[in-house]
C-alpha angles and dihedrals in degrees: 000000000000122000126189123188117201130200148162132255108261116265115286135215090255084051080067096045090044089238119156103243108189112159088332114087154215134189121272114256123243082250093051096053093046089057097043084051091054093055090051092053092048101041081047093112098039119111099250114166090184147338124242119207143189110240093242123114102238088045097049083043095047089041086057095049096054094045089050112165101350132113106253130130112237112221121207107209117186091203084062082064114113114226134275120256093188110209087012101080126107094009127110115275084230096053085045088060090046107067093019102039090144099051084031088062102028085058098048102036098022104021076171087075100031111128120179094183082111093058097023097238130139121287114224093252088055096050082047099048092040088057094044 
């Protein structure tokens, strides 16, 4: 039977600065690596053919760590991608709500009337339909 396990990137620096990430980036925290060591170290008798990542820095980073000394390919999968927030990223998710509350609200309460067009980001539709 297949078994897949799924986890998060480490927490990055921006987690801790409560700032909305998307495709853009920031480095994985002490805290972050410790933990994505600990899973490896956990999941190290589990039967993993391969790990499948994100591109994204924090993701590739957190994905190496877990897998730690074993003998396992990493592989880099666009679709894993989150989606893009346009002028979002990188900014605090207060000062987001701040000058969006509408679209900031709308994409965390009602994601069905989210529109980025505001921020150019990606629509939903457009993060499904990217991934089909």
């Amino acid at each position: 039977m297949l078994k897949i396990y799924l986890t998060r990137h480490g927490e990055t620096e921006w987690n801790k600065e409560n700032r909305l990430q998307g495709w853009k980036d920031s480095d994985l925290t002490l805290n972050g690596k410790e933990n994505a060591r600990l899973l490896g170290k956990r999941l190290n008798d589990a039967p993993i053919d391969s790990i499948y990542t994100s591109p994204s820095k924090r993701a590739v980073h957190t994905a190496k760590l877990i897998r730690g000394t074993r003998n396992l390919s990493i592989q880099e999968e666009t679709n894993l991608r989150e989606i893009y927030f346009g002028k979002w990223e990188g900014c605090t998710k207060e000062s987001i709500e701040a000058e969006f509350k509408e679209e900031y609200d709308h994409f965390w309460n009602v994601p069905h009337l989210y529109n980025p067009l505001n921020h150019q980001g990606e629509t939903l539709q457009d993060l499904q339909e990217s991934r089909d």
